[in-house]
N, C-alpha and C positions, 0 to 999 in steps of 0.2 A: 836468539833461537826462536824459531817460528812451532806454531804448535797446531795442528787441525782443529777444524770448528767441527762442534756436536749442537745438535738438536733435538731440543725434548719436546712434544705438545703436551701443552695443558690441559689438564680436560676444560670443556665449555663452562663448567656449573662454576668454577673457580675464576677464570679469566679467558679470554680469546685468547694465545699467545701463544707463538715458539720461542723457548728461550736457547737462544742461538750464540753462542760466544767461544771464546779460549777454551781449551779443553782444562787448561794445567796454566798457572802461573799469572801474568796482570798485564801483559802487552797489550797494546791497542792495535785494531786490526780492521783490514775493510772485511766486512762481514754481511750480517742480514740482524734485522729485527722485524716487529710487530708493531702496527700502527694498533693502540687498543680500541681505537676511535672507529675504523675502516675496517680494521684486522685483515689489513693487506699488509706481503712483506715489503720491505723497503729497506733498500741499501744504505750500508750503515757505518759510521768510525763506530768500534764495539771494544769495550775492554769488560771484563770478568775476575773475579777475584777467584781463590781457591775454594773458597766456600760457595761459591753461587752469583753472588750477589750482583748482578749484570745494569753492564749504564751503555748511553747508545748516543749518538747522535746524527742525525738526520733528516733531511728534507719532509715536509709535511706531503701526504696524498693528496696530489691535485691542486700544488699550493707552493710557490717559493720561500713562504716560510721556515724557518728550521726549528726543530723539535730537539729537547732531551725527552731520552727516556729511559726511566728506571723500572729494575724490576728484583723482589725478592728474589729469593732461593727457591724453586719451586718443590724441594724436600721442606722447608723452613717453614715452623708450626705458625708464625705471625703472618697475620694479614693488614692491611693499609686501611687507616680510616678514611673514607672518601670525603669526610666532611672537614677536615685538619690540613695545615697545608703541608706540605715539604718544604723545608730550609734547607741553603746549601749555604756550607764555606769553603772558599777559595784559597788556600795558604793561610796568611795571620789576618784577612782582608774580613769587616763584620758578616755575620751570617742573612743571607736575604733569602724572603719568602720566595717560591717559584710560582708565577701563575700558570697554573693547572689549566689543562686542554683536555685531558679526557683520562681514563683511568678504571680501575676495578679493585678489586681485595689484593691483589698480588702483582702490579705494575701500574702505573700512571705515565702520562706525558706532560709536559711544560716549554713553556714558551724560549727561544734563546736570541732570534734573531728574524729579524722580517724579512731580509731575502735581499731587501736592495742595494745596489752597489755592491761595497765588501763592507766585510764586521771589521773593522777600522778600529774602533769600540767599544764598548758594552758587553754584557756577558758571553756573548761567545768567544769575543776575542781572551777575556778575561779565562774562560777556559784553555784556550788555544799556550796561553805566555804561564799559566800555573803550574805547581809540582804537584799539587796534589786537592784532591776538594773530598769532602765529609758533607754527607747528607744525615741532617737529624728527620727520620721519619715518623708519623702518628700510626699507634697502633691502634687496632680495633678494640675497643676494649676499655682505652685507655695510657697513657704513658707513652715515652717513645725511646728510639733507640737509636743512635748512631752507626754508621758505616763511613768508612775512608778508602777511597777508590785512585789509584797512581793518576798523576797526568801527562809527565813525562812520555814523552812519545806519541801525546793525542795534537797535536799543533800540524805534523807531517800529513797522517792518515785524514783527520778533519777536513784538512785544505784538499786531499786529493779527492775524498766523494764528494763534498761541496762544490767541488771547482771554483774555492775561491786562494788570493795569494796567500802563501804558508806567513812570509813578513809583508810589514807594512812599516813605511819610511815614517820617521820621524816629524816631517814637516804633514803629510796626511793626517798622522795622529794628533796632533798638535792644532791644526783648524777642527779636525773634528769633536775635539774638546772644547774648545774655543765655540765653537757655533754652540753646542750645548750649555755650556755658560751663556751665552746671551739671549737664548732663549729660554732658561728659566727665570735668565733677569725679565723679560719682557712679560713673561705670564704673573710674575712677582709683583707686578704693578697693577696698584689698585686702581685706577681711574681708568675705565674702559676706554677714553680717547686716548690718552697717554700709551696704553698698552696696545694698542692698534700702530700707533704711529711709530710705536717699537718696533712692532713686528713687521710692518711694512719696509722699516729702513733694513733689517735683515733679508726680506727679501732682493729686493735692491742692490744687495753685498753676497749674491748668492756664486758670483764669478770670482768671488776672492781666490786667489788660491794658496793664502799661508796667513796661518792664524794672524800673521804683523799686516799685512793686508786687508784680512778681515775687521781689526782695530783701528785703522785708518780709515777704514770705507764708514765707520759707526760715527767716528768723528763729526 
């Protein structure tokens, strides 16, 4: 069931923002948000909970980067401590810090993905294959509090304003884990010649194209 987007502005003193999402219910939808950085809109995967509680994601202004973005309730008496980070968890996967891009009392942005090639992956793919993720956020004040946002159905909508592919084959994902293992092997190495002479053979194996490949070429 599809449900029409509503848009509220914030006042200025509180945050730049439209909080723009599902009117009713938690589908993910192409929609609009607020860059808090720019506080230009920008097209957007958008899901909404019944209470408010809006998450976004989408391309940075002026930047192939891609952005989350979360934002209270804009009735909702709590505000974001700017100085604390935001933690998210991803199904039963551990909870990790997000690094923070920009933000105010009532929504922040955070980093998900650099832009190049496809999210093969790393957290956005990691959001894109989830059911579900919970962010613990810092209150002002003190203390913090949890929210669980669906994800079920953010994989489609993601891939369509990104423009990148909804799946990714098995052997793609498979080098692309593989090159990240060898190159934390490489930085793992204490002897600055050694570790040069690592990373140069990975460059050198940068035409591999399957992780059994890529293990061969290290050889």
């Amino acid at each position: 069931m599809a449900y029409a987007l509503r848009c509220v502005l914030v006042p200025a003193s509180i945050a730049a923002l439209a909080v723009c999402g599902v009117a009713r219910g938690q589908e993910w939808q192409r929609g609009v948000t607020v860059d808090p950085d720019s506080v230009e809109e920008l097209t957007a995967a958008v899901v909404e909970n019944a209470a408010g509680f809006h998450f976004a994601v989408a391309r940075a202004t002026a930047s192939e980067r891609t952005l989350g973005f979360f934002r209270l309730p804009a009735s909702d008496r709590d505000f974001l401590d700017p100085r604390r980070p935001l933690t998210a968890r991803i199904d039963e996967e551990p909870a990790r810090q997000l690094v923070r891009v920009a933000g105010g009392l009532k929504s922040l942005s955070f980093r998900l993905w650099d832009g190049q090639g496809e999210p093969v992956i790393g957290p956005l793919r990691e959001l894109m294959e989830g059911r579900e993720i919970t962010f613990e956020y810092p209150l002002h004040g003190g203390g913090h509090k949890n929210v669980t946002l669906p994800l079920l159905g953010a994989k489609a909508v993601i891939a369509d304003v990104l423009g990148v592919q909804e799946e990714i084959d098995t052997i793609a994902r498979d080098l692309a884990m593989a090159r990240t293992e060898a190159v934390e092997g490489c930085l793992a190495i204490a002897k600055k010649k050694a570790r040069e002479k690592c990373m140069t053979s990975l460059v050198e194996c940068k035409d591999a194209a399957s992780a059994d490949e890529l293990q061969s070429c290290l050889e």
